[in-house]
N, C-alpha and C positions, 0 to 999 in steps of 0.2 A: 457894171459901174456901181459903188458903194456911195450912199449919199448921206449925209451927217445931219441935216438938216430938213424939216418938213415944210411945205408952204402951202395954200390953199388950192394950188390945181393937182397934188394929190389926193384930194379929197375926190371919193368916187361921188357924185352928182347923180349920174346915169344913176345908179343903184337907186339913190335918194327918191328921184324924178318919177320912177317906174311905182315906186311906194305910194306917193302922193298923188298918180294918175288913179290910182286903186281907188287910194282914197277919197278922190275926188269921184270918184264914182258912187263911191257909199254914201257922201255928202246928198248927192242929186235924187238917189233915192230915199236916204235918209226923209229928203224933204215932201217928195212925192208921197210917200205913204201916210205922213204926222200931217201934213198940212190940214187938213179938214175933221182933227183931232183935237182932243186936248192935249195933244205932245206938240202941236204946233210950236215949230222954235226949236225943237233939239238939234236939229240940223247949225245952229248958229254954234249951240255947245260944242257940237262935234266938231266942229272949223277951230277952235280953239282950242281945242285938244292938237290937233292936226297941226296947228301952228308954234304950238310950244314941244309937239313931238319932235318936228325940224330943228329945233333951237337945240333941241336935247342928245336930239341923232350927231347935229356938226360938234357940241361942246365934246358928248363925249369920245368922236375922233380924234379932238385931238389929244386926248388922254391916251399913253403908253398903255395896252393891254394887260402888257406884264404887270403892271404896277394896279393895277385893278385886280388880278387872277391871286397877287401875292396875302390880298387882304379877304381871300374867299371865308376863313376860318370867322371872322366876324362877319361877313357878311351871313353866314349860316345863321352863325346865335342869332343874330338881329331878326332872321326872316322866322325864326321857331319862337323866340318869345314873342314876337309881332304877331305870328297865329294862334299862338296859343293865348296870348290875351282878347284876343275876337272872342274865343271862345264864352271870356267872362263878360265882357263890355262893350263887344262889339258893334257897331249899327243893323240894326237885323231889319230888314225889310223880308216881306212873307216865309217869316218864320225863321227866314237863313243869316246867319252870323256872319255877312261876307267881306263889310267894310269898316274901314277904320277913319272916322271924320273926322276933318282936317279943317281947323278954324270956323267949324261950322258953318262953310263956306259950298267945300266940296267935299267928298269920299273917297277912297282911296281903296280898291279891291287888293290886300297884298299880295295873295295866290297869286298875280300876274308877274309881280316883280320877282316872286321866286324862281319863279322859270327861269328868268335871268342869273339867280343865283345858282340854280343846279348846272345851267349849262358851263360857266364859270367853274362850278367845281369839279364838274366832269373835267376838265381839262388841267384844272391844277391835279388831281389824281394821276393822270393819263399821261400827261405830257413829258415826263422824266424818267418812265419804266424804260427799261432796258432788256427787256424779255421779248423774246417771241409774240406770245398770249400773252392775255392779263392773268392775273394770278387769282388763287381763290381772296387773299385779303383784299386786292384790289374791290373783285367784285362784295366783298362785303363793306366796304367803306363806300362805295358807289349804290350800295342797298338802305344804306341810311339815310347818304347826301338825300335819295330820293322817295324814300318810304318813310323818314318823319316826319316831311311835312305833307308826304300825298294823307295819313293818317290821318294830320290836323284840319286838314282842309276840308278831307270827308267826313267831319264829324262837325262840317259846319251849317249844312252839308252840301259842298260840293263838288260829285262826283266826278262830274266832268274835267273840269279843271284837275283833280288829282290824278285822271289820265294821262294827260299829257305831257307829265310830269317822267314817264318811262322811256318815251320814242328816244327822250333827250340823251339817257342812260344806254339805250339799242345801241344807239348812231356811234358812240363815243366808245364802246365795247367794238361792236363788229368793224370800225376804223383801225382799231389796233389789234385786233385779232384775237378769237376764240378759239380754244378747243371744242371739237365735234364731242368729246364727251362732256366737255361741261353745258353746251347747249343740251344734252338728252339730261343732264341728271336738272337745268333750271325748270325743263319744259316741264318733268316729271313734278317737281316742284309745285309750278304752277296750277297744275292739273289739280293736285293736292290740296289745294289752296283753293278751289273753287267752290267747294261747298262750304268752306268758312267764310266765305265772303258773300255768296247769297244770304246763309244767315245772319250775317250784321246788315245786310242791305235791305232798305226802309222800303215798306210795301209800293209807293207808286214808282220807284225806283224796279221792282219784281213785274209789276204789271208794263213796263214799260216794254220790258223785254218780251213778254210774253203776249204782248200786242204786237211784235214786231214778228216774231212764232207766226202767229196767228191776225193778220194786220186786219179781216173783213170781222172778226169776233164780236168789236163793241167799237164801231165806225163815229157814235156819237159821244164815245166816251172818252176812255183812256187810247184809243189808237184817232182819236180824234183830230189831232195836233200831224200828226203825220198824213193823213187823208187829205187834210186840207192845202197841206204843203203839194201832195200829188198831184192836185186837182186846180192848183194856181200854176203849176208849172205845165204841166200838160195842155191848159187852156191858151197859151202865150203863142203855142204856134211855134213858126219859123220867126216872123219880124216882132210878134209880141204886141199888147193892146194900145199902146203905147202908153207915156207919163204919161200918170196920175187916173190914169182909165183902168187899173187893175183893179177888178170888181174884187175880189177876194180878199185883197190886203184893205181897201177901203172902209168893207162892208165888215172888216170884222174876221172874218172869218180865218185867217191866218194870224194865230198869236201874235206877240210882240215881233210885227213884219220890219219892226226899226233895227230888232237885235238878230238874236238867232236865226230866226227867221226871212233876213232880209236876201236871200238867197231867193227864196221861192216867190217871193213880191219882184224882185228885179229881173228872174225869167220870166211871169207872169206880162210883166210890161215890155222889157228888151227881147224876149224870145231868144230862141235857139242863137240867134244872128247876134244879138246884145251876150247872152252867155255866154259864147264861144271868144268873144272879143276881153272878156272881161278874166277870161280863163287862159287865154295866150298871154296876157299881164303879167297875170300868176307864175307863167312857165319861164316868161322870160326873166321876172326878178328872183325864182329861184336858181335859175340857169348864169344871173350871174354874181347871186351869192357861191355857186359852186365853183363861178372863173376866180373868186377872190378865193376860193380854199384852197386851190392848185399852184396859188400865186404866194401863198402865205410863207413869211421867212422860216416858221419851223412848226414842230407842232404842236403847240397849244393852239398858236395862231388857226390851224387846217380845224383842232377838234371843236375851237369855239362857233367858228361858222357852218363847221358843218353840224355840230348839233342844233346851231341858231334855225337852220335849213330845214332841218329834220322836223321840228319843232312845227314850223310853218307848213310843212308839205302835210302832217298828221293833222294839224287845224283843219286846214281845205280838205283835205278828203273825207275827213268824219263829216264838218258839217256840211257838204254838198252829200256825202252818203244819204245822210239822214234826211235833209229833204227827199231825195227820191229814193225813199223807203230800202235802200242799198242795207241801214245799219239804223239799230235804235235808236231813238234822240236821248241827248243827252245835253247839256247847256257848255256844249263847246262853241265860240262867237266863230264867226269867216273874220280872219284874220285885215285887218283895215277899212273894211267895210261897214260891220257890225258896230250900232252905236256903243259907246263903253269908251268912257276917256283911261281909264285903268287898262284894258286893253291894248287903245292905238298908244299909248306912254310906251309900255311896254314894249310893242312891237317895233316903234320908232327909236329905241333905246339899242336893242338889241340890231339894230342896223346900224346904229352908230358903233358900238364894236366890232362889227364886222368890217366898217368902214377903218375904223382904228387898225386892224389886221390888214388890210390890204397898203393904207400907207405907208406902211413902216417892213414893206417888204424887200425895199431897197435902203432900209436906214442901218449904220451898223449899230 
């Protein structure tokens, strides 16, 4: 049955609900760890980000996808002159060029909102080939979408973020199919590439890595930030010390336990039983951004969620990696959890297009 018209109980909710349970988790900790801080309060920020992400998530459901994917070409320019002006003017906080201030009110990270723009263009690319594989121009038009602004972003500098910027381009390639020889000659590539990108990469960005090589080297130093995460997580147990008894995030001793690190603060308190709980969330909001890809009328609709998907699974796994010393750190946030109003905007935006895909999978 074809339906001409959309109304409010096609809006997926579920999807919504399972975001905001997330988030509402990050809120409680958020609060736990700042409250005896001078971050006391962030927690209220982050509720208000959470609450205009919701606003943002249903507005842009109910915007036609198509009609967002057709206008990607400006959205590019807008996200490249937007980082390449940081570069000049930016708001730099320790040293990094990362936000762009808004009324001198608030800040606005744009590297987040690009995410949303590459995934978008993955799919205005992708979505009309007629080939088996992608072709080599495809994949050179998809090397741009996503190597000009990972570029920009690393010379702001941040690394992290212009990671995450590739899984989106993976997802959106290996959906429509590669040839087995163009994987050996990218890898080849790649490979090639790695020693010109060690030497453009800034020394504690080298040591980083090389404390991860070597993680007992320099425990108080550069592999410092990772020990401590080991050692907040491992102390939690099975049930964990409970709120606001987490000796490690309290006392200091786990970095910014509100942001990146709120990973290791929230095992340290919830323990294995609180993680595990908090990690089924994860499984199931990704489990049914992937029922809305299957369900999608064609495919843009399948490539936007599933790179939206992709996107989210590569957050979570790096940054629980990197607390338990799995993988370098790097300033990748836990996706809804992590304080960052530029983040949950982002990740509640990019639900809203997914939400937009699955309505209109019955509309003609």
């Amino acid at each position: 049955m074809i339906r001409k018209t959309l109304n409010f109980r096609d809006s997926d909710l579920l999807l919504l609900a399972l975001a905001v349970a997330i988030a509402a988790v990050g809120v409680v900790e958020i609060y736990s760890t700042t409250a005896h801080s001078a971050l006391a309060g962030e927690y209220k920020s982050q509720i208000k980000w959470i609450l205009l992400g919701c606003v943002g998530a249903l507005i842009v459901s109910r915007i036609d996808y198509h009609a967002i994917i057709e206008r990607v070409p400006w959205f590019f320019v807008i996200s490249v002159v937007a980082l390449a002006g940081l570069l000049v003017g930016g708001h730099s906080i320790n040293k990094a060029r990362r936000w762009l201030p808004l009324g001198g009110v608030v800040t606005l990270q744009v590297s987040e909102l690009v995410k949303l723009v590459i995934i978008l263009g993955v799919a205005a690319i992708l979505a009309e080939k007629r080939g088996k594989d992608v072709t080599w121009t495809e994949l050179l038009k998809l090397g741009i979408l996503a190597g000009v602004p990972a570029v920009l972003v690393v010379l702001e500098p941040d690394l992290g973020t212009a990671l995450t910027f590739f899984p989106i381009v993976v997802a959106g390639i290996f959906l429509v199919g590669i040839h087995p020889r163009q994987i050996a000659m990218l890898g080849l590539l790649a490979l090639l590439m790695v020693p010109v990108a060690w030497h453009f990469t800034k020394p504690y960005q080298r040591e980083r890595v090389m404390t991860f090589i070597h993680p007992s080297q320099d425990t108080r130093g550069s592999s410092y930030q990772a020990t401590q995460s080991k050692i907040a997580i491992g102390s939690g147990g099975f049930w964990g010390k409970g709120l606001g008894n987490g000796t490690q995030s309290r006392l200091g001793f786990i970095p910014v336990s509100h942001a990146d690190f709120i990973f290791a603060a929230f095992s340290e308190e919830q323990g294995f039983a609180g993680t595990l709980f908090v990690m089924l969330l994860y499984f199931a909001l990704l489990l049914r951004l992937l029922d809305g890809a299957q369900l999608a009328g064609d495919r843009a609709g399948t490539l936007v969620v599933v790179c939206f998907a992709s996107l989210l699974f590569f957050q979570i796994f790096v940054n629980v990696g990197m607390m338990i010393g799995f993988l370098p750190i790097t300033g990748i946030p836990l996706p809804l959890m992590s304080q960052g109003g530029s983040s949950v905007m982002s990740t509640f935006l990019g639900l809203g297009l997914a939400m937009s895909v699955k309505m209109r999978r019955l509309v003609n």
